[in-house]
DOVEX-300771 format. One record per residue (C-alpha): residue number from 1; chain; x, y, z. Coordinates in nm, 2 decimals. Example, Ala and Ser with C-alpha at 12.3 -4.5 7.8 and 13.67 -1.06 7.14 Angstrom:
2
> 1, A, 1.23, -0.45, 0.78
> 2, A, 1.37, -0.11, 0.71
//
This chain:
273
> 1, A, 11.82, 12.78, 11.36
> 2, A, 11.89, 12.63, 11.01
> 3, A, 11.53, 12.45, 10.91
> 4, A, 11.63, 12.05, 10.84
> 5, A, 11.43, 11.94, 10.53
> 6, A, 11.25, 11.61, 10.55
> 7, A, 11.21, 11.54, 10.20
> 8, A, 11.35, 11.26, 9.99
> 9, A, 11.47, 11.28, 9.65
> 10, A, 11.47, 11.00, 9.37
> 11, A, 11.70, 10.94, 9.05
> 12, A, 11.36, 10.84, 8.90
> 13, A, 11.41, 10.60, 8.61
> 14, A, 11.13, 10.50, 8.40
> 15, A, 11.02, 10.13, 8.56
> 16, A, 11.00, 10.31, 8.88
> 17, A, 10.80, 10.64, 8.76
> 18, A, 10.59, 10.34, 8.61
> 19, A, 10.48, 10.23, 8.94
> 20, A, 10.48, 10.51, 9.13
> 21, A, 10.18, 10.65, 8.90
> 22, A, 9.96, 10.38, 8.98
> 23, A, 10.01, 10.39, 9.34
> 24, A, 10.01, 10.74, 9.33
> 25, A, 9.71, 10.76, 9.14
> 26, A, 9.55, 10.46, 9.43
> 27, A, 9.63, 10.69, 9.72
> 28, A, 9.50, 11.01, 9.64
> 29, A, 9.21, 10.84, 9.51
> 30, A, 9.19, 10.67, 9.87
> 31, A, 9.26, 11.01, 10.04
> 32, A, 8.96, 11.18, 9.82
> 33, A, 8.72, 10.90, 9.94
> 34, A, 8.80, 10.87, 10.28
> 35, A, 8.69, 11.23, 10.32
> 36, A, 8.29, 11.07, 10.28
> 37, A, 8.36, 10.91, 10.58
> 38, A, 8.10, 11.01, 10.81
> 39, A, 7.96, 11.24, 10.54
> 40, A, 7.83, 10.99, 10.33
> 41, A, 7.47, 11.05, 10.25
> 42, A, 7.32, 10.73, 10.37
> 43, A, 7.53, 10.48, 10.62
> 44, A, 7.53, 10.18, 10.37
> 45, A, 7.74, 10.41, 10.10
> 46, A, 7.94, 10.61, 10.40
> 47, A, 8.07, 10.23, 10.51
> 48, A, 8.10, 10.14, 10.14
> 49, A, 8.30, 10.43, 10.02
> 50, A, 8.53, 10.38, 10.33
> 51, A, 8.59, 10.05, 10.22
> 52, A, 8.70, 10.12, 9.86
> 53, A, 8.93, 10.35, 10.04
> 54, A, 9.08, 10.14, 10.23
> 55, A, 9.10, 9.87, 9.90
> 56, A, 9.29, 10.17, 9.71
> 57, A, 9.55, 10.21, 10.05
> 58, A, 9.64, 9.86, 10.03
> 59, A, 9.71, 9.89, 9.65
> 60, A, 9.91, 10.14, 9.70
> 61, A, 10.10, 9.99, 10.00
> 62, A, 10.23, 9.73, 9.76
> 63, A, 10.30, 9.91, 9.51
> 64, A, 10.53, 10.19, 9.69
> 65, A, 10.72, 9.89, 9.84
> 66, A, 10.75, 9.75, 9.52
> 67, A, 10.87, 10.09, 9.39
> 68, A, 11.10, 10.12, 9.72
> 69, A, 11.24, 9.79, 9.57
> 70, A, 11.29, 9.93, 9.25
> 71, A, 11.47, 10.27, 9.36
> 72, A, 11.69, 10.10, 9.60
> 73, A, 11.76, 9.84, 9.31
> 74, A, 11.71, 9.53, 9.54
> 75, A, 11.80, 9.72, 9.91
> 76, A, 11.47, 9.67, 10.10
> 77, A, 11.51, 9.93, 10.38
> 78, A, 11.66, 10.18, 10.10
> 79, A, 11.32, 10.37, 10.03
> 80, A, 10.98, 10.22, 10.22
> 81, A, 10.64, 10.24, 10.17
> 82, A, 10.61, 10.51, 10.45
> 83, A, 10.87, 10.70, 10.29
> 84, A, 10.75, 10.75, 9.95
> 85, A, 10.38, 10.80, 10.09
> 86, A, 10.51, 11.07, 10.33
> 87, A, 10.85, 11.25, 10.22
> 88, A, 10.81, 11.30, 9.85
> 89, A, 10.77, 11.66, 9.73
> 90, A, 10.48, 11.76, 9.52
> 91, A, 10.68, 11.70, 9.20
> 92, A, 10.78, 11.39, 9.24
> 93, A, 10.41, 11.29, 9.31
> 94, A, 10.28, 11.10, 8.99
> 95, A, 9.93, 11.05, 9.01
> 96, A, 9.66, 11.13, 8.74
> 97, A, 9.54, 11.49, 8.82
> 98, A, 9.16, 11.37, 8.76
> 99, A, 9.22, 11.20, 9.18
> 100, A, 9.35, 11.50, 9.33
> 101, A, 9.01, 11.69, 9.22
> 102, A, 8.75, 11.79, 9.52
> 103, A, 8.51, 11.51, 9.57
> 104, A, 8.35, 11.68, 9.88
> 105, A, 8.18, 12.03, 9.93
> 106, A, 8.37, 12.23, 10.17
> 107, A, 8.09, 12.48, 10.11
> 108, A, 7.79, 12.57, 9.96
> 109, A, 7.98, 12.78, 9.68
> 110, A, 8.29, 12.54, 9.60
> 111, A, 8.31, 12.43, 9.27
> 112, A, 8.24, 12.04, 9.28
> 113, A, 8.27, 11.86, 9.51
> 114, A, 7.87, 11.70, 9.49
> 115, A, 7.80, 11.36, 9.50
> 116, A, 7.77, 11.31, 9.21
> 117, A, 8.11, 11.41, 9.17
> 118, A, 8.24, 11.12, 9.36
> 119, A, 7.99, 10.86, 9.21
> 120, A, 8.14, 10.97, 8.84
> 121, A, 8.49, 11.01, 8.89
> 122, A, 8.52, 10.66, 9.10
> 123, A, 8.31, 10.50, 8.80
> 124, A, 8.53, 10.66, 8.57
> 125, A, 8.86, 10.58, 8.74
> 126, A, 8.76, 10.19, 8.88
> 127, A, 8.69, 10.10, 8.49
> 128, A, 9.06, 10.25, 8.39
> 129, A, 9.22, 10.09, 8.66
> 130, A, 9.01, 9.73, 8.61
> 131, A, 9.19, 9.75, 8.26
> 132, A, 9.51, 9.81, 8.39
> 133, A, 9.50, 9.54, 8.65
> 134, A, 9.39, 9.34, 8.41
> 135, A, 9.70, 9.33, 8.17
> 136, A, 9.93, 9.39, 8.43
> 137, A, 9.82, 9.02, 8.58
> 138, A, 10.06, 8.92, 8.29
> 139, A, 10.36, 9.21, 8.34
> 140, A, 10.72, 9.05, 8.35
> 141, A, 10.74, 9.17, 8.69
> 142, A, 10.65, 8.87, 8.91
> 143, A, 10.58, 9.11, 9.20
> 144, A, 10.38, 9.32, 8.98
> 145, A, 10.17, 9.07, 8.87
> 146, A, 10.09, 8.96, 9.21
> 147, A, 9.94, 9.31, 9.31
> 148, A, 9.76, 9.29, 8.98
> 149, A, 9.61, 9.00, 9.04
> 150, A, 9.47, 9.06, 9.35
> 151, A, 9.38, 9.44, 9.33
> 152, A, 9.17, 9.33, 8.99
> 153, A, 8.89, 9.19, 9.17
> 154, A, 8.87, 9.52, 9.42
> 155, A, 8.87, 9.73, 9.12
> 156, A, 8.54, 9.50, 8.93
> 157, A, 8.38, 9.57, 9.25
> 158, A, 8.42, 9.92, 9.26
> 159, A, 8.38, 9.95, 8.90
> 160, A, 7.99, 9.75, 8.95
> 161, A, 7.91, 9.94, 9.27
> 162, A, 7.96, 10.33, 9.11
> 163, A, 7.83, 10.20, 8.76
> 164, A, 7.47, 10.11, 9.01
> 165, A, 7.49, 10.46, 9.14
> 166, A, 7.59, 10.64, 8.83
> 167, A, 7.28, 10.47, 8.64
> 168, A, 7.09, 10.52, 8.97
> 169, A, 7.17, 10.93, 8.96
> 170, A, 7.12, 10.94, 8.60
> 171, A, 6.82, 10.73, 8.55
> 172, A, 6.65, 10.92, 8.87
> 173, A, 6.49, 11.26, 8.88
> 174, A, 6.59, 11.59, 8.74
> 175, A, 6.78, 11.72, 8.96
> 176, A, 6.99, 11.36, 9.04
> 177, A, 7.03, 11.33, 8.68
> 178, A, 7.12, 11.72, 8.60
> 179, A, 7.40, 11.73, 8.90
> 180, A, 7.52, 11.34, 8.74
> 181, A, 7.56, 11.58, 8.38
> 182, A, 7.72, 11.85, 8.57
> 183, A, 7.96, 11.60, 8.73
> 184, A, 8.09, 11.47, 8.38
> 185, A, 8.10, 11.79, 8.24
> 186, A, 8.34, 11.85, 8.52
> 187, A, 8.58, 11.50, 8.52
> 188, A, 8.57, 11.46, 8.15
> 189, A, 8.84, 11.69, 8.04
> 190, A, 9.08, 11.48, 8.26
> 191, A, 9.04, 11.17, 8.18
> 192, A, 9.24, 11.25, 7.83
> 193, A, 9.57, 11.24, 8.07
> 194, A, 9.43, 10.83, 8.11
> 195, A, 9.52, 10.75, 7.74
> 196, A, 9.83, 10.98, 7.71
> 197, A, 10.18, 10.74, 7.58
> 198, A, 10.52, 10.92, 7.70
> 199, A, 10.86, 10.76, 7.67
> 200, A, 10.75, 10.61, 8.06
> 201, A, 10.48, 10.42, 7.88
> 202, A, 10.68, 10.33, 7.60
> 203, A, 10.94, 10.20, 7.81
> 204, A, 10.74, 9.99, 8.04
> 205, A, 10.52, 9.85, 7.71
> 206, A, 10.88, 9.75, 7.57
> 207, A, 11.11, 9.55, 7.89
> 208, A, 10.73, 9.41, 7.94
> 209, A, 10.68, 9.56, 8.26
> 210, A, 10.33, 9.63, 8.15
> 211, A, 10.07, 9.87, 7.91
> 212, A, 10.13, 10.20, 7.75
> 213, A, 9.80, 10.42, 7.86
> 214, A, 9.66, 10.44, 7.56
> 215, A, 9.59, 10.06, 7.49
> 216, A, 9.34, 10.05, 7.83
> 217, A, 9.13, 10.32, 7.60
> 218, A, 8.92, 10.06, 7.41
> 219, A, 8.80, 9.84, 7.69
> 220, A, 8.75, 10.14, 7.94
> 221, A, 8.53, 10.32, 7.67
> 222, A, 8.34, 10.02, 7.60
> 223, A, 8.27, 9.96, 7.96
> 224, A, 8.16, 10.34, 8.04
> 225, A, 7.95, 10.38, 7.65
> 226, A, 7.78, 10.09, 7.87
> 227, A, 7.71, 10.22, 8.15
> 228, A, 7.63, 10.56, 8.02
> 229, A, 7.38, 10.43, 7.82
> 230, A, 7.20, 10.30, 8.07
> 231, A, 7.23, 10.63, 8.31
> 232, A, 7.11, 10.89, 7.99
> 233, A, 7.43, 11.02, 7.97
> 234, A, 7.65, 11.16, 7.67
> 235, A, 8.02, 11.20, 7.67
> 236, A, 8.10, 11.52, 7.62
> 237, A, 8.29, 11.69, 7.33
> 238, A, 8.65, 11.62, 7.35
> 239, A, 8.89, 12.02, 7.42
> 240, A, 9.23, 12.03, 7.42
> 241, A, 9.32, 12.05, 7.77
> 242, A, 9.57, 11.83, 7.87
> 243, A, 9.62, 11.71, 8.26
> 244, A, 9.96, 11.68, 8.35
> 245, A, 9.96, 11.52, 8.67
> 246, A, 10.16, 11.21, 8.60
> 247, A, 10.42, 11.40, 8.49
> 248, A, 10.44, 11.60, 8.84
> 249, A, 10.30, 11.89, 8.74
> 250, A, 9.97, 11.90, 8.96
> 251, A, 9.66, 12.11, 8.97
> 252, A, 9.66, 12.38, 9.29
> 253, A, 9.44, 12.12, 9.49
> 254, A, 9.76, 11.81, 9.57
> 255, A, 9.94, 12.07, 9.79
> 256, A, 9.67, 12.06, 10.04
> 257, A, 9.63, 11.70, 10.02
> 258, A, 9.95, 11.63, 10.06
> 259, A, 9.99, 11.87, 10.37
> 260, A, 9.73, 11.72, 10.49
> 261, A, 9.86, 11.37, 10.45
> 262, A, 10.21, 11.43, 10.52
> 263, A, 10.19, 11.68, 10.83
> 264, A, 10.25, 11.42, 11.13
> 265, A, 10.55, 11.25, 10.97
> 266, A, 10.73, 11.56, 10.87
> 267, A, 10.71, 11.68, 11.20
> 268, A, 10.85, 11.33, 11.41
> 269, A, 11.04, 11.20, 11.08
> 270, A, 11.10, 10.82, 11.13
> 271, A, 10.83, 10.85, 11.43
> 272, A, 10.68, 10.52, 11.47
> 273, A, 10.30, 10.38, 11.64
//
């Protein structure tokens, strides 16, 4: 029997990669969070970190059906949300690789993967994306400037509730604060890919359609300096490494989450609840 791929493939041009990193980047954020669920470490930030999930879903449900617009050029039922969510191969998977990262210990000798870890990295990444959704309110793209809009207060709120935690961590014993270093030591080196311009950015920046990465670098550092402050913390020294994620070339963890994620609709494609 000849195996019948379920994939879809996109003529990706640069407005659509555009979008497709930010909602990339918003669901496997999501999916990373919604692993807490039931494991947070008090019920208040289990229910809390669910919800910021589910914030970062609906994000990225607009913003796949926007890019579904895009791709089809106009054709609504050419690509939809579900679609690009569920039948896109790993290398046409966009997001920034600092997401796809472990956020929860599968065991006592995984690397990562501590609290901390998650409390950082959603600090980290809710002040990038507050920036983002914050000049985006003016793109060219009506439709993108809706989501912006709206997804901008979401992203204050997760920004404010981390930030607590993150001076809460650092600011708190030894062992809080030493696993909070650890954690940074750990994120830091990815957030570089955050500020990188490519001829995607470049492009968008130019019809309009909204910011090169690198301009959301001075308002995000002010916002974490902040912040880190606050929390005892130091950035660390800058290395080379370079994150490639938004370019589709992922770390080894995005495989499993996207098996994960993707399992049920490759196996009844176009299944429906």
């Amino acid at each position: 029997m000849t195996a019948v791929s379920t994939s879809i493939y996109l003529n990706i041009s640069p407005p659509v990669q555009y979008v497709l990193r930010i909602a990339d980047t918003c669901l496997i954020h999501a999916q990373r969070l919604a692993e807490w669920c039931g494991h947070g470490p008090v019920l208040e930030e289990d229910i809390a970190l669910t919800n910021m999930a589910l914030d970062l879903v609906g994000q990225a449900r607009s913003l796949l059906t926007h890019a579904g617009r895009l791709e089809g050029q106009g054709r609504p039922d050419a690509f939809s949300e579900d679609q690009l969510a569920f039948l896109r191969d790993e290398r046409q998977v966009f997001n920034l690789t600092l997401v796809e990262q472990p956020m929860r210990r599968s065991s006592a000798h995984a690397p990562g993967g501590d609290f901390a870890d998650t409390v950082l990295r959603n600090f980290l990444l809710a002040t990038w994306l507050k920036a983002l959704w914050t000049r985006l309110a003016a793109s060219t793209d009506g439709d993108l400037a809706a989501i912006a809009g709206k997804a901008v207060k979401e992203a204050r709120y997760h920004q404010q509730h981390a930030g607590d935690w993150v001076v809460r961590l650092g600011d708190g014993t030894e062992e809080s604060a030493s696993r909070l270093r650890a954690a940074l030591e750990r994120a830091w080196p990815y957030t570089h890919e955050m500020f990188t311009r490519d001829a995607v950015d470049t492009a968008a920046e130019t019809a309009g359609l909204g910011p090169a990465r690198e301009v959301l670098h001075g308002d995000w550092q002010r916002d974490v300096t902040a912040v880190f402050a606050e929390a005892g913390l130091a950035a660390p020294a800058d290395t080379p490494f370079m994150s490639t994620g938004t370019l589709g070339r992922h770390s080894e963890h995005l495989g499993f989450i996207l098996a994960e994620m993707q399992s049920l609709q490759r196996q009844h494609p176009g299944g429906r609840w």
